[in-house]
N, C-alpha and C positions, 0 to 999 in steps of 0.2 A: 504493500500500500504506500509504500517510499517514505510515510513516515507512519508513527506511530497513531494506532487507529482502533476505534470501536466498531465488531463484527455485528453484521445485524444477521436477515434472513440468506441462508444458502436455498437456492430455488433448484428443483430437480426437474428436468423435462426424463420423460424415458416411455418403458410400458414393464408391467408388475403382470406375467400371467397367472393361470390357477395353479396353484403347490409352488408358489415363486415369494422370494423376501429378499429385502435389501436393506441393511443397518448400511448409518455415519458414522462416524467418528470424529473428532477434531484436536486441534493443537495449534498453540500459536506461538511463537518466537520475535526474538529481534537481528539474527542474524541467518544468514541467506542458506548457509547449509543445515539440514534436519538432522545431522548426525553429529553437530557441534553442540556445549550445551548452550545451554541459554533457553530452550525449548520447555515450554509447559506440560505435563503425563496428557496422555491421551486422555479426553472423555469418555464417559459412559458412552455403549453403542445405542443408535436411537431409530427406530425405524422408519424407513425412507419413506416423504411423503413429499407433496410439492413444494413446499415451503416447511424445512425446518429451521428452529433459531440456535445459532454458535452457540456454544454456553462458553469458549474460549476467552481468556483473560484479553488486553488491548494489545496488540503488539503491530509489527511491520509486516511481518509474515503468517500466514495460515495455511495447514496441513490438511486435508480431509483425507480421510480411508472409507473404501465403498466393501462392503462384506455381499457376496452374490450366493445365493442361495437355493435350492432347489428339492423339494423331497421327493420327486419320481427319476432325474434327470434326464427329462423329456424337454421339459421347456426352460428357459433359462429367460430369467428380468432382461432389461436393457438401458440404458441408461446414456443419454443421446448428447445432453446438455448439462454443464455446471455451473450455477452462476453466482456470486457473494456481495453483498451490499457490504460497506461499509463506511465510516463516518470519520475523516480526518478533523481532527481538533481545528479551531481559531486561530494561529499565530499572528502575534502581533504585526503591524506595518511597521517599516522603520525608515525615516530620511536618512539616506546615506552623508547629504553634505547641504550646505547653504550659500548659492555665490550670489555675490554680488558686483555687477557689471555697467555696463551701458557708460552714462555719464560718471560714476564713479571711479575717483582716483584711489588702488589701494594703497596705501602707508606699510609696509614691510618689518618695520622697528616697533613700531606700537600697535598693530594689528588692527589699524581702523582704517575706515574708507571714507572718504571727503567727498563730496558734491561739486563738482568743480563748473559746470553747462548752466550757459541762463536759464535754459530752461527746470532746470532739477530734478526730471523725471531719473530715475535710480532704476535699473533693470534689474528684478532679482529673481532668480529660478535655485532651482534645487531637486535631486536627483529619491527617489523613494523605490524602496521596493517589499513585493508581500511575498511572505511564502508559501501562500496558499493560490497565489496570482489572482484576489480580489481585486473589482473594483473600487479604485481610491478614492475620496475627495480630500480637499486641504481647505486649512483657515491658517489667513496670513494675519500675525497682529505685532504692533508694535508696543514699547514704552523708551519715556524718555529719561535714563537713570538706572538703574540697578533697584532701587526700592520703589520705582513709579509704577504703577498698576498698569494693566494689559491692556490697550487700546484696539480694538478689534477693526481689522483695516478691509478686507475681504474674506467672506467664508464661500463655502461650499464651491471652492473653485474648483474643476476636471482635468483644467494645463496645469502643468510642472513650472508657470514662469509669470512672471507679471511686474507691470510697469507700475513704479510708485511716483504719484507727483510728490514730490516734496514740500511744494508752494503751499499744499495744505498743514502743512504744521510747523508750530516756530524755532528757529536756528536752535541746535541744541545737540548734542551725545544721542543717538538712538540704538535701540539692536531690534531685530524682529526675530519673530520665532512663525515657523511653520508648524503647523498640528494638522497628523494625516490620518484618517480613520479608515477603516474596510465596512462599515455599518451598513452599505447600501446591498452589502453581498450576504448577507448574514443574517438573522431572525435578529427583532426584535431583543435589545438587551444585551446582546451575543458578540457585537461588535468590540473589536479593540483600537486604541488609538495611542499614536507617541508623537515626540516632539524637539523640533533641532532649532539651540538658535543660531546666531548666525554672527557674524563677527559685528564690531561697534561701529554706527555709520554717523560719520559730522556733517549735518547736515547746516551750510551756508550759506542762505540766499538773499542776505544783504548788502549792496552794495559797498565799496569803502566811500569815503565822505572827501572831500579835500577843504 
């Protein structure tokens, strides 16, 4: 299941004739060979019917055993198709990094970036990934300070990038943070969300005086 996962119903296509039987069995592991340990004992055998449920712990891997049975051996079960639900966990989203471009000039020695364009628009994007390959959305927000509250600049954005005016807010130390959730792929509640910020941006759009 490539990662760790909860087993639901194994579904049986086949044909069962008269004086004919077919037990399951199961087992599940986290490594790819069945002869290494790491493997759970077999389950009780359970008689084959369209749909039976795993009773196997979560793992990456699952074992079935088919037991064929016959008491005249005349006609013999068959068993055509095998098929297994299961359920990979939520794992979190996570933004790999947070740049900042366009009219921004970065500073190397003190790690901030300046606004340097009349106009002050600041190009900022930043790279996320899931590993469950949900759909993401993001909320960009800023403050200005280290103890200044979150100022929420755009949410529920689909792109990885977006154009800040700067003209909307006064000369000052900024940082922004991106917060990326997967809740649109996800039940209710079920969604997870993280969050990167981004280096300190001086933000400059007053003229000098003479």
């Amino acid at each position: 299941a490539k990662q760790i996962s909860r087993f639901g119903m194994m579904q049986l296509v086949g044909t069962l004739s008269k004086d004919t039987a077919i037990t399951v069995a199961f087992r599940s592991g986290n490594v790819e060979d069945p002869d290494d340990a790491g493997w759970s004992k077999w389950s009780d055998e359970f008689p084959a019917s369209e749909f039976v449920k795993v009773p196997s712990p979560a793992a990456r891997f699952l074992q079935y055993r088919l037991t064929f049975a016959s008491k005249t051996g005349e006609r013999s079960p068959m068993v055509e198709e095998v098929s297994t639900s299961y359920q990979m966990p939520n794992l979190p989203p996570k933004v790999a990094g947070v740049s900042i471009g366009g009219s921004a000039e970065s500073d190397a020695e003190d790690g901030k970036s300046t606004v340097t364009s009349a106009s002050g628009d600041v190009s900022v994007s930043w790279e996320a990934k899931d590993p469950n390959n949900d759909t993401l959305r993001y909320t960009l927000s800023y403050r200005m300070g280290r103890k200044a509250p979150w100022v929420e600049l755009k949410k529920d954005l689909a792109a990885s990038d977006f154009e800040w005016n700067t003209k909307t807010v006064a000369d000052g130390r900024y940082q922004l943070r991106v917060a990326v959730s997967d809740s649109l792929s996800n039940p209710n509640g079920t969604g997870l969300s993280s969050s990167r910020l981004s280096d300190w941006v001086v933000v400059d759009n007053t003229p000098p005086v003479i």
